[in-house]
MARDREN-43605 format. One record per residue (C-alpha): residue number from 1; residue in one letter; x, y, z. Coordinates in steps of 0.5 Angstrom, whole numbers, plus 500, padded with zeros to 3 digits. Each point is the difference from the previous one (the first is absolute). Layout:
REM MARDREN-43605
{NUM, "A", {X, Y, Z}};
...
REM end
This chain:
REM MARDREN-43605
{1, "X", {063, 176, 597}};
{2, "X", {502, 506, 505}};
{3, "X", {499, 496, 506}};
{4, "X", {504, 494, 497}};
{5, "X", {505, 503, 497}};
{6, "X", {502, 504, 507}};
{7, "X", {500, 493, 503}};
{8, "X", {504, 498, 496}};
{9, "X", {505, 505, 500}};
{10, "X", {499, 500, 508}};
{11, "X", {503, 493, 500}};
{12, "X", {505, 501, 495}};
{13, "X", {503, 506, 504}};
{14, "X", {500, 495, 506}};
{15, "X", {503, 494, 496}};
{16, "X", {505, 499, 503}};
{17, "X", {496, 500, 508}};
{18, "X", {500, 493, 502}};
{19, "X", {494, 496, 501}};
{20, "X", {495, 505, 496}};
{21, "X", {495, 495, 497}};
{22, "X", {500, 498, 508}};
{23, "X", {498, 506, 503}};
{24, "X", {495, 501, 494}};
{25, "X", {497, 494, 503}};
{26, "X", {501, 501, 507}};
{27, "X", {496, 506, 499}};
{28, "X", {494, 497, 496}};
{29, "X", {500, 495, 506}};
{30, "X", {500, 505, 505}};
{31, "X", {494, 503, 497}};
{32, "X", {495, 494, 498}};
{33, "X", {502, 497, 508}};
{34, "X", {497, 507, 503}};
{35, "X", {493, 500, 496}};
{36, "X", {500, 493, 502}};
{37, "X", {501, 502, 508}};
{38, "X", {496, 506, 499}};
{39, "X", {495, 496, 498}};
{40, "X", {501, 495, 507}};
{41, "X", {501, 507, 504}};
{42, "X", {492, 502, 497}};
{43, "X", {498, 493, 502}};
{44, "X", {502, 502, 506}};
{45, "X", {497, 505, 502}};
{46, "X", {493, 500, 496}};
{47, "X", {500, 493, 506}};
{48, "X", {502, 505, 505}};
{49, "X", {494, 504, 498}};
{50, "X", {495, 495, 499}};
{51, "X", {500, 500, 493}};
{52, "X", {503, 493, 499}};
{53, "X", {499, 494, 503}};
{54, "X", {507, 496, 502}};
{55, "X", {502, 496, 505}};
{56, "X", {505, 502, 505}};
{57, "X", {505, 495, 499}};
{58, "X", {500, 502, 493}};
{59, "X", {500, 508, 502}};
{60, "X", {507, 498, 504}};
{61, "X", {503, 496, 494}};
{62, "X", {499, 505, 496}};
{63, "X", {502, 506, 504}};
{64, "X", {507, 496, 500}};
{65, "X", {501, 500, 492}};
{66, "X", {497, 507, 500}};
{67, "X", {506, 502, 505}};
{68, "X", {506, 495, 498}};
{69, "X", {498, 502, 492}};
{70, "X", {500, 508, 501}};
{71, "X", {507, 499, 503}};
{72, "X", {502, 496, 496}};
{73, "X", {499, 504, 493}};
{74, "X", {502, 506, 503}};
{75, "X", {505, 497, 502}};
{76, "X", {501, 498, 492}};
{77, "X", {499, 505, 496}};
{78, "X", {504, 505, 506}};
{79, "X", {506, 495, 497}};
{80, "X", {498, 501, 493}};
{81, "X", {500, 508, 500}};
{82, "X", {507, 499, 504}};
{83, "X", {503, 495, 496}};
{84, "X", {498, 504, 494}};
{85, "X", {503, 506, 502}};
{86, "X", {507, 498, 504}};
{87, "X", {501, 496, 493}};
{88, "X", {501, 507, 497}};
{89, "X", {506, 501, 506}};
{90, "X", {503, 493, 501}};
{91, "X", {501, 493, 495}};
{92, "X", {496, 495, 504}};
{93, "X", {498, 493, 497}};
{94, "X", {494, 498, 497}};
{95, "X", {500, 493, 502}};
{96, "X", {500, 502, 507}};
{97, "X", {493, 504, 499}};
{98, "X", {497, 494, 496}};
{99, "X", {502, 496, 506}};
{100, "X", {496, 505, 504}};
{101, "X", {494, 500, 497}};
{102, "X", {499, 492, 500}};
{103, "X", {502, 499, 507}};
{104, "X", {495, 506, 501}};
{105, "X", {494, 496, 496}};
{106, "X", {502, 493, 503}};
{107, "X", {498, 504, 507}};
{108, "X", {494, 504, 498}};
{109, "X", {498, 492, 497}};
{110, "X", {502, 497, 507}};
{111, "X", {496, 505, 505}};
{112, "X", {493, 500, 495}};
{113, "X", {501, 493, 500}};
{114, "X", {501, 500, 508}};
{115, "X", {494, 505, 501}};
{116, "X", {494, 497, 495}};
{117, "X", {503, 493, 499}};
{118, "X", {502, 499, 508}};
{119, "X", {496, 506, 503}};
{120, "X", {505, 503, 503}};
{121, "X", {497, 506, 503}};
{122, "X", {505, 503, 504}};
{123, "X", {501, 507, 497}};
{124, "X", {506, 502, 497}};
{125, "X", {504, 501, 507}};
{126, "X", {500, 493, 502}};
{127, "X", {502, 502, 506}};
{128, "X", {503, 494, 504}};
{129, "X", {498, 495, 503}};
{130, "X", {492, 500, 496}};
{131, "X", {502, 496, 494}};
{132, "X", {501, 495, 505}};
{133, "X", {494, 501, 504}};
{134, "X", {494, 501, 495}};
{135, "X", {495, 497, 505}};
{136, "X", {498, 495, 494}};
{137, "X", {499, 504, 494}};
{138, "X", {506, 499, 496}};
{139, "X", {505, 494, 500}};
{140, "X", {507, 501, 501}};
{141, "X", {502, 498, 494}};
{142, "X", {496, 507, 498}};
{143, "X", {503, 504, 504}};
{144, "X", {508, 497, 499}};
{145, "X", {498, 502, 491}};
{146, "X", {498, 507, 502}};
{147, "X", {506, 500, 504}};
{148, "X", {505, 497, 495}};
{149, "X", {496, 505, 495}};
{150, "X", {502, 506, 503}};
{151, "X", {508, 498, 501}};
{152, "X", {500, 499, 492}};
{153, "X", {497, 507, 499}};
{154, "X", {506, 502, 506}};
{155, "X", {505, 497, 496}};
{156, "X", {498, 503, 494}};
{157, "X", {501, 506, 502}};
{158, "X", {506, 498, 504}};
{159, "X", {503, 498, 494}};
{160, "X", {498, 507, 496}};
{161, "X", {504, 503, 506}};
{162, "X", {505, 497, 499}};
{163, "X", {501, 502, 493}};
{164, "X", {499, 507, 500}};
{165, "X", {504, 500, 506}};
{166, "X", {505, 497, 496}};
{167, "X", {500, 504, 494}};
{168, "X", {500, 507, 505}};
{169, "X", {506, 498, 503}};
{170, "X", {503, 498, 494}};
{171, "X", {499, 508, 497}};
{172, "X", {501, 503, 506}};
{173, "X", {506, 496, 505}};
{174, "X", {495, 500, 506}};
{175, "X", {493, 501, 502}};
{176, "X", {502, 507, 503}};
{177, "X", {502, 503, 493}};
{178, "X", {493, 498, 497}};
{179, "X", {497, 503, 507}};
{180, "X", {504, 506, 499}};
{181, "X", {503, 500, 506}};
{182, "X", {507, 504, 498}};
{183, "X", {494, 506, 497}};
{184, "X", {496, 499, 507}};
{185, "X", {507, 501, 504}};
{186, "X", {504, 503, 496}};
{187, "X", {496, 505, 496}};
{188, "X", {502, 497, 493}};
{189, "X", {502, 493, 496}};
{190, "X", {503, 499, 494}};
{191, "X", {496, 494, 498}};
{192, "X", {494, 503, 503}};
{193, "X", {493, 495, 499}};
{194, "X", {494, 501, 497}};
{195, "X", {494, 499, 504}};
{196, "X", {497, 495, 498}};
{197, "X", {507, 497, 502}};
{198, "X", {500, 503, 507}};
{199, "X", {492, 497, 501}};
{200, "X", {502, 493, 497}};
{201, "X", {506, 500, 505}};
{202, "X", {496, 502, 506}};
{203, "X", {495, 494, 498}};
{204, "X", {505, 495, 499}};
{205, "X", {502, 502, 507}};
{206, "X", {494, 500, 504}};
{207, "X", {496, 495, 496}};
{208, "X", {505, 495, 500}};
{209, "X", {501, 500, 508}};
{210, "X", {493, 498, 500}};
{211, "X", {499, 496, 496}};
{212, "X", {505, 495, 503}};
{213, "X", {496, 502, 507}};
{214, "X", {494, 498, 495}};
{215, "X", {503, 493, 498}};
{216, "X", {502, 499, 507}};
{217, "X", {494, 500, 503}};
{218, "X", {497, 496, 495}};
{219, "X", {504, 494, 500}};
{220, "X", {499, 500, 507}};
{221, "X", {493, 501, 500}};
{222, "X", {500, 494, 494}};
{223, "X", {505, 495, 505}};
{224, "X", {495, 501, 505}};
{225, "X", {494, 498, 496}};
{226, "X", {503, 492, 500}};
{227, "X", {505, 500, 506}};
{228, "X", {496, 504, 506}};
{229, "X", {506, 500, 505}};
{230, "X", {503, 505, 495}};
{231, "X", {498, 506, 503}};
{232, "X", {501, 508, 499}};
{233, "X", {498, 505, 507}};
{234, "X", {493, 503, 497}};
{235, "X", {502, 507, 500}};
{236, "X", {506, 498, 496}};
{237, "X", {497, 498, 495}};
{238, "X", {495, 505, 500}};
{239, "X", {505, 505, 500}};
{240, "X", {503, 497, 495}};
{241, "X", {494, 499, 495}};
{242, "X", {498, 508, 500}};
{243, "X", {508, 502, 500}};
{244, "X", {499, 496, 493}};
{245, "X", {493, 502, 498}};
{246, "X", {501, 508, 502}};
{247, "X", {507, 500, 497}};
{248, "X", {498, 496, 493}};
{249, "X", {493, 503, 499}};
{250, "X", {504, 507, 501}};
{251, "X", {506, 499, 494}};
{252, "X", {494, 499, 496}};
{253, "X", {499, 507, 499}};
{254, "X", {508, 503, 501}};
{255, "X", {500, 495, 494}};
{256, "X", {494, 503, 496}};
{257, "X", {503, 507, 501}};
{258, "X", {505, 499, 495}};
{259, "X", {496, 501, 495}};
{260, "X", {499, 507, 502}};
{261, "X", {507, 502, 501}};
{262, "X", {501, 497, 493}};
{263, "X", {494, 502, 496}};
{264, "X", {497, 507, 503}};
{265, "X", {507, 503, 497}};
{266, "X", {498, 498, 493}};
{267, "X", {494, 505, 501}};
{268, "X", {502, 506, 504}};
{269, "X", {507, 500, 496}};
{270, "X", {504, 500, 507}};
{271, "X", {504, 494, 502}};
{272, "X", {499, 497, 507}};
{273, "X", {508, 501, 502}};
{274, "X", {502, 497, 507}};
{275, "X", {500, 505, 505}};
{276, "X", {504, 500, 508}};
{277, "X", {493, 500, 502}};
{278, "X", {497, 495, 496}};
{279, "X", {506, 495, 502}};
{280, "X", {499, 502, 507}};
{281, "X", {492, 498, 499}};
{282, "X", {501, 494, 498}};
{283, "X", {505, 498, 504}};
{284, "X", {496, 501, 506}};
{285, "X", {494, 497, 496}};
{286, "X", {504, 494, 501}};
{287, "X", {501, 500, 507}};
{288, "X", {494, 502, 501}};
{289, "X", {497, 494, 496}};
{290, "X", {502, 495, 505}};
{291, "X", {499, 504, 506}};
{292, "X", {493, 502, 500}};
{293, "X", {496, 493, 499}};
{294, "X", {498, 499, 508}};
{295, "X", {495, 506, 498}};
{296, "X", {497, 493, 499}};
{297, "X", {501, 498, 507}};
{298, "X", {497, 505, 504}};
{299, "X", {495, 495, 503}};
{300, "X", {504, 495, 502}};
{301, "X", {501, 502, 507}};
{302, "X", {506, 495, 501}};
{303, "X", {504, 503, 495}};
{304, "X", {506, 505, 504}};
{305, "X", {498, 506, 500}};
{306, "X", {506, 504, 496}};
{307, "X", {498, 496, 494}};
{308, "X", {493, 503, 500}};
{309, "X", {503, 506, 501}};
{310, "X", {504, 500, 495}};
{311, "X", {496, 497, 495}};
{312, "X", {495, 507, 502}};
{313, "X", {506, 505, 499}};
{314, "X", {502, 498, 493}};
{315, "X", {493, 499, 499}};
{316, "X", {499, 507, 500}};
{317, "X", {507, 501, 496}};
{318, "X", {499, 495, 495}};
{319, "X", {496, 505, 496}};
{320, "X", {504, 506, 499}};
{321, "X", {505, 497, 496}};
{322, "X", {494, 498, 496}};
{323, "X", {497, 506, 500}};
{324, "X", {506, 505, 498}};
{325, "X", {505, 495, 495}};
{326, "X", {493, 499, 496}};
{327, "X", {494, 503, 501}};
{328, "X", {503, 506, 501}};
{329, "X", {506, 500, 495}};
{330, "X", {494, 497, 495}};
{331, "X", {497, 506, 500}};
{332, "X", {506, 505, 500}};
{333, "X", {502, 496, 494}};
{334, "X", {492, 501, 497}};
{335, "X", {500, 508, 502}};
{336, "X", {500, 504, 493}};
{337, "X", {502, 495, 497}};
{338, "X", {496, 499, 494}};
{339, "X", {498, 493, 502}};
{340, "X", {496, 496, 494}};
{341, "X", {495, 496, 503}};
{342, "X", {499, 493, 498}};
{343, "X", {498, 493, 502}};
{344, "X", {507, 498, 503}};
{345, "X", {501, 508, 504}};
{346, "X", {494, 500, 503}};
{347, "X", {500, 493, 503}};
{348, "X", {508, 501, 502}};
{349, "X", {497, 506, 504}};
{350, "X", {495, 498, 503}};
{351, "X", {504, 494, 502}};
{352, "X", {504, 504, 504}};
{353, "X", {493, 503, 503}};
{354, "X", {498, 494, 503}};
{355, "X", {506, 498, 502}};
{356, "X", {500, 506, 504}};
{357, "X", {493, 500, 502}};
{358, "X", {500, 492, 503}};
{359, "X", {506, 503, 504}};
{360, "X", {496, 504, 504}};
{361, "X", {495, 496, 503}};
{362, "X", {507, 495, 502}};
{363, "X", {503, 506, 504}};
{364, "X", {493, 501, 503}};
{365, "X", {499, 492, 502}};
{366, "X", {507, 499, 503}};
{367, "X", {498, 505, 506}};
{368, "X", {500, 496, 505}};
{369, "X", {493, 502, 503}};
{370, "X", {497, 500, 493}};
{371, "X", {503, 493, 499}};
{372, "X", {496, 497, 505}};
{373, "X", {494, 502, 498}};
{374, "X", {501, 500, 492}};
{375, "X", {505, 495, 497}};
{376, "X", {495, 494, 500}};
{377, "X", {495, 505, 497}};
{378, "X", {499, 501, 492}};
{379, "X", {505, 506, 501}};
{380, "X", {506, 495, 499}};
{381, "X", {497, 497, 493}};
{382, "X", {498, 508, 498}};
{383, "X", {507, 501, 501}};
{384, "X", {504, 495, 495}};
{385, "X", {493, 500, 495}};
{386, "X", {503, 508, 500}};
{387, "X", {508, 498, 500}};
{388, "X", {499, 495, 495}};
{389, "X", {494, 501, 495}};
{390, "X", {500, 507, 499}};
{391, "X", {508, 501, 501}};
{392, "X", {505, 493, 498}};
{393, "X", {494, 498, 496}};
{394, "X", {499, 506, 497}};
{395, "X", {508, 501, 498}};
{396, "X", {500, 493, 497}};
{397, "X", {495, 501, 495}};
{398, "X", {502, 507, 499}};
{399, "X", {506, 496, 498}};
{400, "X", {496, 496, 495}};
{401, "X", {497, 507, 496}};
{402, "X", {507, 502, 500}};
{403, "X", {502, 493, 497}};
{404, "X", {496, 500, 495}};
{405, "X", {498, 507, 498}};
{406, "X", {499, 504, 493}};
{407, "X", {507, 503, 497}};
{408, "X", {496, 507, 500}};
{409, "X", {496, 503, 506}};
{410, "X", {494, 496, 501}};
{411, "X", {497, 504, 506}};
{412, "X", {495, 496, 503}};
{413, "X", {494, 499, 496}};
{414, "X", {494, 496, 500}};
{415, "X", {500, 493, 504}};
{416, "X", {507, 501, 502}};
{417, "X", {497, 507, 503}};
{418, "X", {493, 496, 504}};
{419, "X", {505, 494, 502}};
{420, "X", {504, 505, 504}};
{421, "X", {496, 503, 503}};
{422, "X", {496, 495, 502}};
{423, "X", {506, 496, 502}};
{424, "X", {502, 506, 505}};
{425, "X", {492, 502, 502}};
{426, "X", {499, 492, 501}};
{427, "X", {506, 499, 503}};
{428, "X", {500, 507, 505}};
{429, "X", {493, 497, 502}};
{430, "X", {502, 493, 502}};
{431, "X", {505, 503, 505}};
{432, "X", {497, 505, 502}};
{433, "X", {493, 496, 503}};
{434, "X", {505, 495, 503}};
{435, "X", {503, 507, 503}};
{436, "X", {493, 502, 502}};
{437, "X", {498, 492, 503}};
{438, "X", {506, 500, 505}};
{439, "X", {498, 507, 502}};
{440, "X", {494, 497, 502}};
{441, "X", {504, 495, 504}};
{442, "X", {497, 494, 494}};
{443, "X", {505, 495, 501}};
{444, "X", {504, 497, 494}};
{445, "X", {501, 491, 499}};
{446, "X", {493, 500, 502}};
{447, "X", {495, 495, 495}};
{448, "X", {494, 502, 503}};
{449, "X", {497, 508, 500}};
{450, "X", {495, 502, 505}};
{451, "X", {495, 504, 496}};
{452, "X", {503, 507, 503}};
{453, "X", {506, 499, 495}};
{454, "X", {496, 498, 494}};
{455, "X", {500, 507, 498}};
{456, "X", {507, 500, 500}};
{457, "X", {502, 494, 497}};
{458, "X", {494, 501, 493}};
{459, "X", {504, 506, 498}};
{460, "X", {506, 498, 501}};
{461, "X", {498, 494, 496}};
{462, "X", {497, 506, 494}};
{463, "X", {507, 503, 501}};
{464, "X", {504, 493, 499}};
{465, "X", {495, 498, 493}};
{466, "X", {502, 507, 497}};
{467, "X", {507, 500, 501}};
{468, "X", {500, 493, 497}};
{469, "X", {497, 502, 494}};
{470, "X", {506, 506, 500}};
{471, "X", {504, 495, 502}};
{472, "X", {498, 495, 493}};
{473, "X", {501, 507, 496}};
{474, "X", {507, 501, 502}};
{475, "X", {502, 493, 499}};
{476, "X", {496, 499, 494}};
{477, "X", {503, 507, 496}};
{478, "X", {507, 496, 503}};
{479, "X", {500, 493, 497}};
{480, "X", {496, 503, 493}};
{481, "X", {506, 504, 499}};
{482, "X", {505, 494, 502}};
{483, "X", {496, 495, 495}};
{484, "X", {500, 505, 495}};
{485, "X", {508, 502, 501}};
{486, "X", {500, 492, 499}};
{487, "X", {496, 500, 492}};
{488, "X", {506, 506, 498}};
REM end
């Protein structure tokens, strides 16, 4: 009764927060999507490692629902922690979620039904013109659904922009206010923004921009299909596809990460308060967001050669703030503190770890001579199994244990204790052997293995099966307590 009742008090004390029913849910779809990739990304690589028989066209439709899916969840449950948390600071209106939500599901059913129905298999990044030129394996009108699926998931996320936007501007006057400008510049303001204000403006800001890019391309990319003579110059388009896909994937966890600024404090006793240097960090996190995507074009030759150098200038700077605004305040904040474990903290910490552990081997990949031998390699999925798995991931079901925690300190017994630490040990060995596979120059996107990899790939496959099960035992405790919560 413990656990029901702090639920229930827990929703009670946020009975006012928009939308909190809706993010519950969003939560709980997040979870039950990630098993359901994960199972895919095991398929994959016990096929990789010839222990799974599979047709190649199937690995590709697969590898496209597994990365469009990934991105997408995170995407939602990064909403679900930020909507949460800033409706603590601003009014926002819970019919704007709710739209959200079923724009979101009406896209995710668009691009299943395009990739397993129309056998669209060209990966999450769409790159233009190759929906148009599938050489025979998918019709047009696969491709032209995939597409229109991802506009409904961009328009959902416009639209959860554009209420959160409008709800800080409305609390605050501008946009500047909830960045804390006035404190970055000045040394001080009256009305200043919590952190979780200023993280949410900083996303709405770069996220929006890309998604309006995002929406772009893909309308031009969804003419081009019925009317060929509609055409985008090719490196346009791919500049555009990755501004949007780098920036999209990356708001994912700035958004996460509210959940550490807002819950951490309740177990150390000391509030995360909005410094200079934290207004100075995220306000370069914004620029920097929207500079640094051309790391992803260093092999493109024809690209102008200060592009590349600045996507591996602000490669190198884009982990500092990282690093110092939270890794290295977390762990101010966690010094002498008398932290009391549980689920939720140690999931919030260790989200932070493997955010700053998958921001090495970006760094390291966005050196241009490192790039040319190790961007097409396992190194890339390493990195962003690490970004996204151990750290955005992490923070999203930390945020679940907190959501449905005891009224008194649980600690971490029993299944909650094995669940996380076969999540992390199964989630940090997935991310490494693809690390180990691109050291070795394996390269990624491939259906078919030589037998030379096969060793990498079976034990990527024995890490992937045990973060599953934590990852069942994570959701699992998550949506008991919710049912129980529901029968009070």
């Amino acid at each position: 009764m413990a656990n029901v009742s702090a639920l229930v008090d827990r929703s009670t004390a946020v009975g006012a927060k928009p939308a909190l029913t809706a993010v519950k849910l969003s939560m709980g779809l997040g979870g039950l999507a990630l098993v359901l990739l994960m199972l895919l990304g095991l398929c994959m690589r016990l096929a990789q490692g010839g222990l799974l028989s599979m047709e190649p066209e199937l690995f590709y439709e697969i590898m496209t629902a597994h990365g469009a899916g990934m991105v997408g969840i995170a995407a939602l449950t990064g909403a679900g922690i930020m909507w949460f948390f800033l409706a603590r600071h601003v009014q926002l209106t819970a019919a704007v979620y709710w739209l959200m939500l079923c724009c979101f599901l009406l896209g995710v059913a668009l691009v299943l039904g395009a990739i397993f129905v129309g056998r669209f298999a060209g990966a999450w990044t769409f790159l233009y013109p190759l929906p148009a030129h599938s050489g025979g394996v998918w019709e047009t009108g696969a491709a032209a659904v995939f597409l229109a699926g991802l506009l409904s998931i961009g328009t959902a996320f416009l639209l959860f922009y554009l209420e959160t936007g409008r709800a800080i501007i409305a609390r605050y006057g501008n946009l500047s206010q909830a960045l804390a400008w006035p404190l970055l510049l000045r040394g001080s303001q009256d009305d200043a923004p919590p952190p979780a204000v200023v993280a949410s403006a900083a996303v709405i800001v770069f996220n929006g921009i890309g998604i309006v890019v995002g929406a772009a391309v893909l309308a031009i990319s969804l003419i081009n299909l019925y009317a060929p003579s509609f055409t985008i110059d090719p490196l346009l388009a791919k500049n555009m596809i990755y501004f949007f896909g780098h920036v999209f994937i990356n708001a994912t966890i700035y958004m996460a990460v509210i959940a550490v600024y807002e819950i951490i404090p309740e177990y150390t006793g000391r509030p995360w308060k909005t410094s200079r240097t934290f207004a100075a960090a995220w306000s370069a996190i914004m620029l920097m967001v929207l500079a640094v995507y051309p790391h992803h074009l260093l092999q493109d030759t024809v690209m102008p050669g200060w592009a590349l150098a600045i996507g591996q200038v602000v490669s190198y700077a884009a982990g500092l703030p990282v690093i110092v605004v939270t890794a290295f305040s977390l762990l101010v904040y966690l010094t002498r503190s008398g932290m009391r474990w549980d689920l939720a903290s140690a999931l919030l910490v260790t989200g932070v770890f493997g955010w700053t552990a998958g921001v090495m081997p970006a760094i390291v990949d966005a050196v241009i001579v490192v790039n040319r031998v190790m961007h097409n390699t396992l190194w890339v999925p390493g990195h962003f199994h690490f970004y996204l798995l151990i750290g955005e991931m992490a923070m999203a079901f930390g945020f679940m244990a907190w959501l449905t925690r005891a009224d008194v300190p649980e600690g971490l017994p029993g299944a909650s204790y094995w669940g996380f630490l076969a999540y992390l040990i199964g989630g940090t060995g997935v991310a490494v052997t693809f690390l180990i596979g691109g050291a070795m120059s394996v390269p990624r996107r491939w259906a078919v293995h030589v037998p030379e990899w096969f060793m990498q790939d079976r034990a990527a496959a024995f890490f992937a099966l045990i973060s599953i099960i934590g990852t069942i035992v994570l959701l699992g405790r998550y949506l008991a307590r919710l049912a129980a919560a529901a029968k009070a």
